[in-house]
VOKOL-914370 format. One record per residue (C-alpha): x, y, z. Coordinates in steps of 0.02 Angstrom, whole numbers, padded with zeros to 5 digits, always signed. Layout:
BEGIN
[[X, Y, Z]]
...
//
This chain:
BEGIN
[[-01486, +00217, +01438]]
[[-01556, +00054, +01475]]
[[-01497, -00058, +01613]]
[[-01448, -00244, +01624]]
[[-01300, -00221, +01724]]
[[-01404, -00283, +01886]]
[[-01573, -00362, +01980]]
[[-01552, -00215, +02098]]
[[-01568, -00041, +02006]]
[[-01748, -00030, +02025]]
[[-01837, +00027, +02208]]
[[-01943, -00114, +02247]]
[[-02086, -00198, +02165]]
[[-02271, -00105, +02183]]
[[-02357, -00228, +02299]]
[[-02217, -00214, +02420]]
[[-02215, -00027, +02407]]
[[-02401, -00031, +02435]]
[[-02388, -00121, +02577]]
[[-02246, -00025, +02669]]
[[-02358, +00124, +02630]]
[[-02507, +00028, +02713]]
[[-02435, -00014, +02871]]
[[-02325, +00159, +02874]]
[[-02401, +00245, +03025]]
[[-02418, +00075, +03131]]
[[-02359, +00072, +03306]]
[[-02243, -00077, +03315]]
[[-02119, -00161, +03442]]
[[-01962, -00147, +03356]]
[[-01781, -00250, +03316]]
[[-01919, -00378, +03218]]
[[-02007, -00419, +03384]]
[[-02171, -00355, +03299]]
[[-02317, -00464, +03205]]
[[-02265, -00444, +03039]]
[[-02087, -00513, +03056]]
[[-02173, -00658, +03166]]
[[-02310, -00677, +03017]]
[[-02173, -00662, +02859]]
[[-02053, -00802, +02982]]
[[-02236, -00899, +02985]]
[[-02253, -00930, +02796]]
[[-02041, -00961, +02778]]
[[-02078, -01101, +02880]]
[[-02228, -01174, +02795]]
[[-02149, -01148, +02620]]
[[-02026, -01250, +02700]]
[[-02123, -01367, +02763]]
[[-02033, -01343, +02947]]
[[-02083, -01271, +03093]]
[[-01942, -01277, +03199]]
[[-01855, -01168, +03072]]
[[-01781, -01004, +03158]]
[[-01824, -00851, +03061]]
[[-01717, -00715, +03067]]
[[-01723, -00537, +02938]]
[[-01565, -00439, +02888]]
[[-01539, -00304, +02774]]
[[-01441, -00347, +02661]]
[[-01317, -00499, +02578]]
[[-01131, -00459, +02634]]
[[-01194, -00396, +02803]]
[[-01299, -00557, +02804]]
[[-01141, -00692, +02749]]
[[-01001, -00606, +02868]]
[[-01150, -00632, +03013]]
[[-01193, -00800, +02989]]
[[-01021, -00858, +02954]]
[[-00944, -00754, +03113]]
[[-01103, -00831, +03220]]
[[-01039, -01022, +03161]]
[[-00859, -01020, +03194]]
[[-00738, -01005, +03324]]
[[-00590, -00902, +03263]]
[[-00461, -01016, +03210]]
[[-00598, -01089, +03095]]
[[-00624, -01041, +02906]]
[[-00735, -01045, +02772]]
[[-00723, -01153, +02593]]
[[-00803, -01108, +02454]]
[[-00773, -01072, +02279]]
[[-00648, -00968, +02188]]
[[-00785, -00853, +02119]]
[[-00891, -00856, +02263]]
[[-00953, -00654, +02322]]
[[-00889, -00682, +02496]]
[[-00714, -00718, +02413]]
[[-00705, -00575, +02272]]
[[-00847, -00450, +02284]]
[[-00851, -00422, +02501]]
[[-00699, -00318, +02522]]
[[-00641, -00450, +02653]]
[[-00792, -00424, +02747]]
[[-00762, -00610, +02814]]
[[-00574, -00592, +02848]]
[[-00613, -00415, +02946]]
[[-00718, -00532, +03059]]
[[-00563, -00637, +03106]]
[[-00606, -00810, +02958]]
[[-00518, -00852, +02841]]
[[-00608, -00884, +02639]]
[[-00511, -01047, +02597]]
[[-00566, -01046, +02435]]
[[-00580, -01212, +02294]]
[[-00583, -01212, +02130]]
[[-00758, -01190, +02027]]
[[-00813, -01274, +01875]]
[[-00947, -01158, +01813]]
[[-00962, -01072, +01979]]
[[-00993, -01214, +02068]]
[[-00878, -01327, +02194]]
[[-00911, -01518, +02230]]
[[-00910, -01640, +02403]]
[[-00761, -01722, +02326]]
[[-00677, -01555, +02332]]
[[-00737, -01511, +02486]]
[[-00691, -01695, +02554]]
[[-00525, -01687, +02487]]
[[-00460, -01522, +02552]]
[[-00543, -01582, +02744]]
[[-00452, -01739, +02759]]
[[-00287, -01661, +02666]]
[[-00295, -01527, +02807]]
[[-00334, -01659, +02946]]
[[-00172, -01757, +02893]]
[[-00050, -01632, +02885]]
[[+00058, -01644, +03030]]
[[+00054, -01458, +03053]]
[[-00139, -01442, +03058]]
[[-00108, -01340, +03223]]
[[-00032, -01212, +03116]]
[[-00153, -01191, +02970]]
[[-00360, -01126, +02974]]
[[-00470, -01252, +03003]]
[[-00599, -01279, +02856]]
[[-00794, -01293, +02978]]
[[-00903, -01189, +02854]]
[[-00945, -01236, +02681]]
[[-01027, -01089, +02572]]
[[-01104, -01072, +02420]]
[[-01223, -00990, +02331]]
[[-01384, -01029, +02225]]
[[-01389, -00976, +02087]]
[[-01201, -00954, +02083]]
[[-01098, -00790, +02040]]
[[-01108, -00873, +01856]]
[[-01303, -00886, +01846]]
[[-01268, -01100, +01866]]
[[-01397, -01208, +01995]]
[[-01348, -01341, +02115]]
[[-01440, -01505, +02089]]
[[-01533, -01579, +02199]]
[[-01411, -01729, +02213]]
[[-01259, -01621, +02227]]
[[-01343, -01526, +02376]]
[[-01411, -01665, +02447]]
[[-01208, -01750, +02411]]
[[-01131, -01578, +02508]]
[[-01232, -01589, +02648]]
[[-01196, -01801, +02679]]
[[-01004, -01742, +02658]]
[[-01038, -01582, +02788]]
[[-01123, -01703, +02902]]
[[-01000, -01836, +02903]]
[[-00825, -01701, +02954]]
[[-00937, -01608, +03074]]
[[-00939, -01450, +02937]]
[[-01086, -01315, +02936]]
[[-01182, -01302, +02759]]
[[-01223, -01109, +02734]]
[[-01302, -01079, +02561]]
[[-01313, -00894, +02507]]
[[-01497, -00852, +02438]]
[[-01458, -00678, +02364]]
[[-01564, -00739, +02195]]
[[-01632, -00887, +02259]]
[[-01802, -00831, +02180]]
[[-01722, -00826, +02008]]
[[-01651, -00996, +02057]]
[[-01816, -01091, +02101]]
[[-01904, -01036, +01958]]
[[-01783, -01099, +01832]]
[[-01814, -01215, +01706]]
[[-01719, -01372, +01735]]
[[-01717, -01326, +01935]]
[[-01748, -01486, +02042]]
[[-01709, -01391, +02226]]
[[-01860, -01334, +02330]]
[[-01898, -01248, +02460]]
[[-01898, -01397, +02568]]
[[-01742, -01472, +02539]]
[[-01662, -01307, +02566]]
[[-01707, -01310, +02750]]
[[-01683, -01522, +02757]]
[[-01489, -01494, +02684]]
[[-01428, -01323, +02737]]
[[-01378, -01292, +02911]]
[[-01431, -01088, +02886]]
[[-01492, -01015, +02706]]
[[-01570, -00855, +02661]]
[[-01695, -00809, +02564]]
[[-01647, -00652, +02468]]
[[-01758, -00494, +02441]]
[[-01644, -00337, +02384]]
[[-01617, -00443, +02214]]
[[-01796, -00502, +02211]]
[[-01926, -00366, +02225]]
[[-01915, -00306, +02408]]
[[-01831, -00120, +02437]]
[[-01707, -00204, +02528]]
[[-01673, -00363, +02676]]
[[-01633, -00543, +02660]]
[[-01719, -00668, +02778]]
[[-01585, -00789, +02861]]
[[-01661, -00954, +02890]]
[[-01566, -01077, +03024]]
[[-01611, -01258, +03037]]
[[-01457, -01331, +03146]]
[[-01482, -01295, +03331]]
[[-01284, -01268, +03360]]
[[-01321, -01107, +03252]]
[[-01480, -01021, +03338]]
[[-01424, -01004, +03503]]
[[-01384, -00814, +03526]]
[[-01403, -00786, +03352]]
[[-01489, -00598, +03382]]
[[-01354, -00558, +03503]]
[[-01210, -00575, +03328]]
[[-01352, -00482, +03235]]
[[-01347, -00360, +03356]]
[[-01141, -00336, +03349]]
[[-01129, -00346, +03173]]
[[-01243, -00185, +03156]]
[[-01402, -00284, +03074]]
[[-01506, -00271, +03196]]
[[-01640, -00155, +03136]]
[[-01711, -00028, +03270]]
[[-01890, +00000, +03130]]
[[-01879, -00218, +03109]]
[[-02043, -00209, +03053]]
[[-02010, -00139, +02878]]
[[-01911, -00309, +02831]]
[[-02052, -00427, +02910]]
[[-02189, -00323, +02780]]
[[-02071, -00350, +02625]]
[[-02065, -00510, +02647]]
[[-02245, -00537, +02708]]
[[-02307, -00442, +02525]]
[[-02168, -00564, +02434]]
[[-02218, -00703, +02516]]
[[-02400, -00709, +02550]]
[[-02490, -00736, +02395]]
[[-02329, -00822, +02290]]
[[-02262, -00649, +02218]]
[[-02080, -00699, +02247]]
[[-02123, -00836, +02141]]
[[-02213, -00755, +01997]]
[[-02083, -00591, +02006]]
[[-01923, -00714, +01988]]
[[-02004, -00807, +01844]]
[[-02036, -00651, +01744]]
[[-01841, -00622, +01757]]
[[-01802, -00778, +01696]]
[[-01928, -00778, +01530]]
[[-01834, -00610, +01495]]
[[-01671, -00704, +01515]]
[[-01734, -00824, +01402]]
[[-01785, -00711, +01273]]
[[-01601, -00637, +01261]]
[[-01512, -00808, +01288]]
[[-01647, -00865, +01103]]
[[-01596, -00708, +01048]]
[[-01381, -00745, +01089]]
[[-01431, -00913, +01000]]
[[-01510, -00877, +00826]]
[[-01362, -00781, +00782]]
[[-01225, -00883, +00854]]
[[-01161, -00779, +01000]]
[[-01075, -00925, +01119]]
[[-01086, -00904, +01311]]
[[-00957, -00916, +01435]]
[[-01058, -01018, +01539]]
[[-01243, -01104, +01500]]
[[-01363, -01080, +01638]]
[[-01532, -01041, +01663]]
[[-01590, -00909, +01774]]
[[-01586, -00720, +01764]]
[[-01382, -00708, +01722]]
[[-01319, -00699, +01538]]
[[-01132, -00712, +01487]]
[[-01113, -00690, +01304]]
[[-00938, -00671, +01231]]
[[-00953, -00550, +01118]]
[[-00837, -00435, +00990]]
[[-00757, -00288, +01057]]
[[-00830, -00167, +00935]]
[[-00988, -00221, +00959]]
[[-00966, -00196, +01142]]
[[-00921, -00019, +01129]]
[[-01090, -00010, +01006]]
[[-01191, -00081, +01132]]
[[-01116, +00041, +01264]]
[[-01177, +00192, +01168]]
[[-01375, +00127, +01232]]
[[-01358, +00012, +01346]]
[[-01247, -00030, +01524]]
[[-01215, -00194, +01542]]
[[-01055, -00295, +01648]]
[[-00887, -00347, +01617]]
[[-00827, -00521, +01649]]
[[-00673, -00550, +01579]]
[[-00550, -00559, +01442]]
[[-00576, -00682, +01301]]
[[-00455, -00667, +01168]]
[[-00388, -00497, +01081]]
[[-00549, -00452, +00985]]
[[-00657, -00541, +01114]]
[[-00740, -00518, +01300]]
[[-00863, -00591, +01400]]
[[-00995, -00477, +01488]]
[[-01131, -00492, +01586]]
[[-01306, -00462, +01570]]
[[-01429, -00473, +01699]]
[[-01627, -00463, +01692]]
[[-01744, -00434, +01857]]
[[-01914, -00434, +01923]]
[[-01907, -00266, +01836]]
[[-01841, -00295, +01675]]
[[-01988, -00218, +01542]]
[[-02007, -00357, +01378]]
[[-01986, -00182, +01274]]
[[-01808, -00150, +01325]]
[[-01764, -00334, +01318]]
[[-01816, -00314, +01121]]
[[-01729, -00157, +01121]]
[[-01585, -00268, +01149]]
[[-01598, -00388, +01040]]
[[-01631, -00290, +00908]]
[[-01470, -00191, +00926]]
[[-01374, -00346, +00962]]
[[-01439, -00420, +00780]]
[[-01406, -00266, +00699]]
[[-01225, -00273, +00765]]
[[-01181, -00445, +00752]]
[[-01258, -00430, +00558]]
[[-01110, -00308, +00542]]
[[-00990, -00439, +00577]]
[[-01067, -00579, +00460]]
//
């Protein structure tokens, strides 16, 4: 069988293997107090251009969003974000077991505006029973988004004016953000990540490390006893050091870079491939997620080789499914693909 139903089936890439093996018999201060977390938090902040940037390393996504969101808010406070987003439908109420509340908007293509987020504020702010009802402070998304879909630059930069202005936090969840960056059509950096987002994080399960995401705080109301919530949410790693070494071999000499582009040209190649013979998509984006709608029978072909995602229902004779390319993903299995998705589809003609 040949897999594209993740980013995450694979161990982790060579270089970061080779340099776990490197440093394996090292004598290090642990919980990330040790010269490799300080050295991988060192180039986070000049990719970012900021060096009052806290650094802080995780190990992995939902432990990482029900952390960050418990550290920012008091408990009557919740969360917005959209409909689709993972913390809402793929965390098994990881956020509501910490006390919050997901108030969740609707998405257009996985994605939720200021408007939206302006609207539902001041709509909560003038009820007359706003004593009785969660109280939106958080705003989260994610980029790319659970649909593969990138946040301009303007819209980020138009979330975090609307954040700033009703005293909300901006948290943006970096679980691909490597496949997001190196997008074509991507105008977000580095930079304005840490200029507009109160706390993001840089994500490495999805992106070549073995596992560990590296949370990165710019608002001062949010890194004030930030290892303390690390500590009682059970990320606090006692052997620290082996998420500061991912992320120094990812980060060092622009592999994180390089590795997420290769995703995407494979992406490409299927999305071309999706194109010249017609397929239509349930969503156009750009980065390492495809969502082709696609005949049943020629589903239950395709399952006979290859594993691949469900989405959702599209009509009787039709679903949408998911597939998903990685820093992994070999060119000979993406033709593999293609071939037996133009062989199929020629069926149908």
């Amino acid at each position: 069988m040949i897999y594209f139903n993740n980013d995450y089936s694979e161990g982790c890439h060579p270089k970061v293997l080779e340099a776990l093996t490197k440093t394996n018999m090292e004598q290090t201060p642990g919980y990330g107090m040790d010269a490799h977390c300080a050295r991988a938090a060192q180039l986070i902040r000049g990719l970012c251009r900021d060096e009052s940037l806290d650094v802080h390393f995780l190990v992995g996504g939902t432990q990482t969003n029900l952390t960050v969101i418990a550290a920012a808010l008091r408990p009557h406070q919740g969360v917005l974000g959209a409909d689709t987003a993972h913390i809402n439908v793929h965390e098994t109420g990881a956020i509501e077991a910490t006390g919050h509340k997901v108030l969740w908007l609707p998405n257009a293509d996985g994605k939720i505006t200021a408007e939206q987020v302006r609207s539902c504020v001041l709509a909560h702010r003038a009820d007359e029973s706003f004593e009785h009802t969660v109280q939106p402070k958080m705003v989260y998304i994610s980029n790319p988004t659970e649909l593969g879909t990138l946040y301009t630059r303007r819209e980020l930069e138009a979330l975090h004016r609307v954040c700033g202005e009703l005293g909300l936090y901006l948290f943006l969840d970096g679980a691909r953000l490597g496949y997001g960056l190196a997008a074509n059509g991507n105008d977000v950096t580095m930079p304005d990540l840490a200029k507009f987002c109160d706390v993001f994080y840089i994500g490495g399960t999805k992106v070549g490390a073995m596992f560990g995401e590296a949370v990165v705080i710019s608002n001062p109301a949010l890194k004030e006893d930030f290892r303390y919530l690390i500590k009682q949410h059970g990320g606090m790693l006692a052997k620290g050091r082996l998420l500061g070494v991912q992320f120094e071999a990812l980060l060092e000499d622009g592999l994180y870079f390089e590795i997420s582009g290769h995703a995407d040209a494979m992406a490409d190649r299927i999305r071309s491939c999706l194109a010249e013979n017609h397929v239509p998509l349930l969503v156009r984006n750009e980065t390492n997620q495809i969502f082709p709608i696609l005949p049943d029978d020629v589903l239950t072909e395709l399952k006979k080789r290859f594993v691949f995602s469900e989405q959702c229902r599209v009509d009787d004779g039709h679903r949408a499914v998911r597939f998903c390319t990685s820093w992994a993903t070999k060119p000979e299995n993406v033709d593999a693909l293609c071939r037996e998705l133009e062989k199929l589809l020629a069926r149908q003609a």
